[in-house]
VOPAGU-2260 file (C-alpha; in pm, 1 decimal, decimal comma):
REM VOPAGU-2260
SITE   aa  ch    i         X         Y         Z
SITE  UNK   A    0  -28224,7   27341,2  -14815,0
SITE  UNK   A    1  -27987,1   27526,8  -14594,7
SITE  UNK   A    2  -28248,5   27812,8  -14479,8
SITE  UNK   A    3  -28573,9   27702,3  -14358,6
SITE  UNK   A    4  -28673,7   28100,3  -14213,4
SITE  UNK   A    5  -29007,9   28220,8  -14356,7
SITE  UNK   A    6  -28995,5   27994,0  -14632,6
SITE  UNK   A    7  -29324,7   27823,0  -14755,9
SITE  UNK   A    8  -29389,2   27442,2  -14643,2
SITE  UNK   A    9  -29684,9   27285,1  -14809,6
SITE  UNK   A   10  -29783,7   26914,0  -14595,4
SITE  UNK   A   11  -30065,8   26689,4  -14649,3
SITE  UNK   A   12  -30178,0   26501,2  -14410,0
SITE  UNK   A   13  -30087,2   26725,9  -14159,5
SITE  UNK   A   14  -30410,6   26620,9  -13901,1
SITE  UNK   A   15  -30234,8   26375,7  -13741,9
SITE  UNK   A   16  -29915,3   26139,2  -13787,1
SITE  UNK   A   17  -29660,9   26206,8  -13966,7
SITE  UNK   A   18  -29797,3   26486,7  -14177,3
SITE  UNK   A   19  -29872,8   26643,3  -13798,7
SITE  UNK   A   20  -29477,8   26612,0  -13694,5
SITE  UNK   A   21  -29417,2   26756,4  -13995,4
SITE  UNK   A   22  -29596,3   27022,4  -13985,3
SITE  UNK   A   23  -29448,3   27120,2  -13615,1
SITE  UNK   A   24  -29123,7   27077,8  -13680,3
SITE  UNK   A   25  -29161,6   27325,8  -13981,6
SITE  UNK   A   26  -29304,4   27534,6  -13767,6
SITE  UNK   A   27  -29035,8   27578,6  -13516,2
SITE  UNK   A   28  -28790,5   27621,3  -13807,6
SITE  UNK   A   29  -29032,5   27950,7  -13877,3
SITE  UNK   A   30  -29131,7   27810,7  -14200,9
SITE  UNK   A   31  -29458,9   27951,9  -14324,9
SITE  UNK   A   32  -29737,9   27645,6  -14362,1
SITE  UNK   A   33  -30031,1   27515,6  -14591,1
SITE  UNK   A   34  -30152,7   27229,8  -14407,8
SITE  UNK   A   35  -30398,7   26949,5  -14598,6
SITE  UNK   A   36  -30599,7   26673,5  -14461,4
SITE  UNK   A   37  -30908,0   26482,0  -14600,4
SITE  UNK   A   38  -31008,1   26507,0  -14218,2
SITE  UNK   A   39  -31140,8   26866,7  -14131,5
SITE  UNK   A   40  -31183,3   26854,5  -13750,4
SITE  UNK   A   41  -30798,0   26722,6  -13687,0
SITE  UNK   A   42  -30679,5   26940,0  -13993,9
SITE  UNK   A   43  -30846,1   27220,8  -13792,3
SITE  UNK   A   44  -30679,0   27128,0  -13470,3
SITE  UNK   A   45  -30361,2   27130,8  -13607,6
SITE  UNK   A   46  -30392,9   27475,6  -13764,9
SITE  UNK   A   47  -30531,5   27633,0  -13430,3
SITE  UNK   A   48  -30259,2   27458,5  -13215,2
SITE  UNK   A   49  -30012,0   27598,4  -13458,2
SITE  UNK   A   50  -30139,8   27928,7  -13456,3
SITE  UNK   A   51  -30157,1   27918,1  -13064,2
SITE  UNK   A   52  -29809,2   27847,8  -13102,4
SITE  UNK   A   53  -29687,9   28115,8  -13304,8
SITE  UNK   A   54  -29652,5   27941,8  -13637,7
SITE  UNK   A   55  -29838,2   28156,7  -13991,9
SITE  UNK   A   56  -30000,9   27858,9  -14117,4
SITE  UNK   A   57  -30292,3   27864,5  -14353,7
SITE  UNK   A   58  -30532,5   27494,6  -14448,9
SITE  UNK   A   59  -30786,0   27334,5  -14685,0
SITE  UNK   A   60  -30954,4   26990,9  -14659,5
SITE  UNK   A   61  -30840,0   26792,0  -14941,7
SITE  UNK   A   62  -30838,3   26435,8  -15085,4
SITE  UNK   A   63  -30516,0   26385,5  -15233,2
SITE  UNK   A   64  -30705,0   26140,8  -15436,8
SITE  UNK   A   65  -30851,2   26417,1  -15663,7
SITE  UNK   A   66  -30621,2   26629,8  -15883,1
SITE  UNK   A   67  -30877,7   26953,0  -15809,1
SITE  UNK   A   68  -30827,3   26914,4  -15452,0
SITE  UNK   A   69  -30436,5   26965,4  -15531,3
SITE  UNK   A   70  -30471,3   27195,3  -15742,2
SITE  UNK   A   71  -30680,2   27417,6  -15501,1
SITE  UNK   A   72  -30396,9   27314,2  -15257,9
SITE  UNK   A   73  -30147,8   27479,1  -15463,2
SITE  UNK   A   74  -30352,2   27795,4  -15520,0
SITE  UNK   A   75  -30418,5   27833,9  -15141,6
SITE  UNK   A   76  -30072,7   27847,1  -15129,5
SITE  UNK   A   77  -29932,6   28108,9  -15379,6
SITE  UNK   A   78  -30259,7   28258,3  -15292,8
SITE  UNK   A   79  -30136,2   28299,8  -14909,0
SITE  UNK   A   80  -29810,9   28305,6  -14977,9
SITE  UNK   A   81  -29683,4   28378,0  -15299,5
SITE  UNK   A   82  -29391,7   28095,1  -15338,2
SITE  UNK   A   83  -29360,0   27733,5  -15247,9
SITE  UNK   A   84  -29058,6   27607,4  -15114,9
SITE  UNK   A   85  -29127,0   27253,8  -14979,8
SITE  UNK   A   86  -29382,4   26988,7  -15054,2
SITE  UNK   A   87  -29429,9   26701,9  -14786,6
SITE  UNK   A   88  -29616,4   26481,8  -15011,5
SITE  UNK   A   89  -29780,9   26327,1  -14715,2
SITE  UNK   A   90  -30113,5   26142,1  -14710,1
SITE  UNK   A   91  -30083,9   25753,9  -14713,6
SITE  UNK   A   92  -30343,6   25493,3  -14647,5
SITE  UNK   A   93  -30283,5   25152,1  -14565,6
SITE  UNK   A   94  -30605,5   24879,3  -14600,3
SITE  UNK   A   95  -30580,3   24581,5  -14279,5
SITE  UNK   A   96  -30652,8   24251,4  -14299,9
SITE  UNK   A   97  -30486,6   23977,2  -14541,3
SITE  UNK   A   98  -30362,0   24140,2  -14819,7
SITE  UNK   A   99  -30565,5   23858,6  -15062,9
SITE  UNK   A  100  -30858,8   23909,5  -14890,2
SITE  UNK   A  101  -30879,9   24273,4  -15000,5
SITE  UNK   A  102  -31114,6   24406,2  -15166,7
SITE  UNK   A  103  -31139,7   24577,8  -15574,8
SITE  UNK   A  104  -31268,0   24860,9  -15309,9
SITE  UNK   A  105  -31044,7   24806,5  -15089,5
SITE  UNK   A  106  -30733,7   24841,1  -15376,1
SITE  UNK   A  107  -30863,2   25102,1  -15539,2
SITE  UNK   A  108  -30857,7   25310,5  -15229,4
SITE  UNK   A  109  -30533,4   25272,5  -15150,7
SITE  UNK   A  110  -30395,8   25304,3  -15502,0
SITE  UNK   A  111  -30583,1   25644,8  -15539,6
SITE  UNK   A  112  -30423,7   25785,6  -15232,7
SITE  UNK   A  113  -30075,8   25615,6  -15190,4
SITE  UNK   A  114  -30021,3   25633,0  -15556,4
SITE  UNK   A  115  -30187,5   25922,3  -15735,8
SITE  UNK   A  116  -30194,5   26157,9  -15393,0
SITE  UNK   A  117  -29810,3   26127,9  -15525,1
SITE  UNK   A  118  -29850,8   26141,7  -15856,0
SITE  UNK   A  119  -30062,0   26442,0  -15810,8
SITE  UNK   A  120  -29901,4   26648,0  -15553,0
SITE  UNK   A  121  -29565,3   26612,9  -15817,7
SITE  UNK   A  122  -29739,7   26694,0  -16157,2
SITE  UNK   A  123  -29890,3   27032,4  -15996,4
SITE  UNK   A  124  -29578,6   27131,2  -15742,9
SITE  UNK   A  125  -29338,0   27053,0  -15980,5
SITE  UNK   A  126  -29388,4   27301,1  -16201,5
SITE  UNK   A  127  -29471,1   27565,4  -15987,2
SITE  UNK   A  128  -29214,0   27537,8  -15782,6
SITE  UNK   A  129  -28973,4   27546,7  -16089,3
SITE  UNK   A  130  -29149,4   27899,5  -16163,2
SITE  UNK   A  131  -29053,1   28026,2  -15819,5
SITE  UNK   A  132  -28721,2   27947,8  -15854,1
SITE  UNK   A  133  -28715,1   28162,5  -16166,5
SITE  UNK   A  134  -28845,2   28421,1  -16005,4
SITE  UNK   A  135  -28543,5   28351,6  -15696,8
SITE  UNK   A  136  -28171,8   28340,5  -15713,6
SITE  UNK   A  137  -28153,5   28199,2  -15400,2
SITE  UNK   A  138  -28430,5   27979,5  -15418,1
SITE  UNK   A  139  -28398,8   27629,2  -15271,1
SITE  UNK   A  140  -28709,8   27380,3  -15289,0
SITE  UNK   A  141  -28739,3   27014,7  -15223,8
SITE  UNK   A  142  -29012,5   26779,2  -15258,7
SITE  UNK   A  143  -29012,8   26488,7  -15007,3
SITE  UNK   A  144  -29276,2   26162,6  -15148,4
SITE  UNK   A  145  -29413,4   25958,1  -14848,5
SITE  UNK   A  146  -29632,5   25682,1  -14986,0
C-alpha cells in the first residue's frame, strides 16, 4: 500500500503488544481503526488512548478462536466504516513450560488461536476485502498473518 490516509485498518490483538504498536502506528498514518482483543479492559484502554490522541478508531472483544467473533469483527467494520483495507491478523498465544510437558489443554489452546485465529481472520477478510476492491479502482489492501 502506497496511501495509508483514512483508509480502514482492522488489528487483533490490539490491547497490548504487538497488536497495540500496531494499532498506533496506524494511527499516526491517519488510518481509520477496528481494534480486537479477547481482553476488554486493555482493548478499552487502547481505544480511549487512541481516541485521546486523535485517531477514529472503533472495538469489539473477540476470541479469534471463534469464527462468530470474526465475523462480528468484520461487520463492526463495514458497519463503521464501510471498506476494509488492512487486516493485522494479530492475536498469538504461546503455552510456557517444556513443550512435552504440555498439556491436550494446553495444545488445543494454542492451536485454536495461533492457528485458526489465522485461518479465520483470512476465510472472512478475504473475501470481503476482494468485494471492496470491486467496488475501488484505486483500492489497495493487504493482509499481514502473525501467528
Amino acid at each position: 500500500m502506497k496511501n495509508f490516509d483514512q483508509r480502514v485498518a482492522v488489528i487483533t490483538g490490539a490491547g497490548s503488544g504487538l497488536g497495540r504498536a500496531f494499532a498506533d502506528k496506524a494511527a499516526a498514518l491517519n488510518m481509520k481503526l477496528v481494534l480486537s482483543d479477547i481482553r476488554d479492559a486493555p482493548l478499552q484502554q487502547s481505544i480511549q488512548e487512541l481516541k485521546a490522541q486523535g485517531a477514529t478508531v472503533v472495538g469489539l472483544a473477540s476470541d479469534v478462536a471463534k469464527a462468530e467473533d470474526i465475523e462480528a469483527l468484520a461487520k463492526l467494520a463495514m458497519d463503521s466504516y464501510g471498506a476494509v483495507h488492512c487486516l493485522f491478523n494479530n492475536a498469538g498465544v504461546a503455552s510456557g513450560g517444556l513443550v512435552w510437558e504440555s498439556t491436550v489443554k494446553d495444545w488445543e489452546w494454542v492451536l485454536n488461536v495461533n492457528l485458526w485465529g489465522v485461518i479465520h481472520g483470512v476465510r472472512i477478510f478475504t473475501p470481503l476485502m476482494l468485494e471492496c476492491a470491486k467496488k475501488d479502482p484505486a483500492y489497495e489492501g493487504h493482509i499481514i498473518n502473525v501467528s
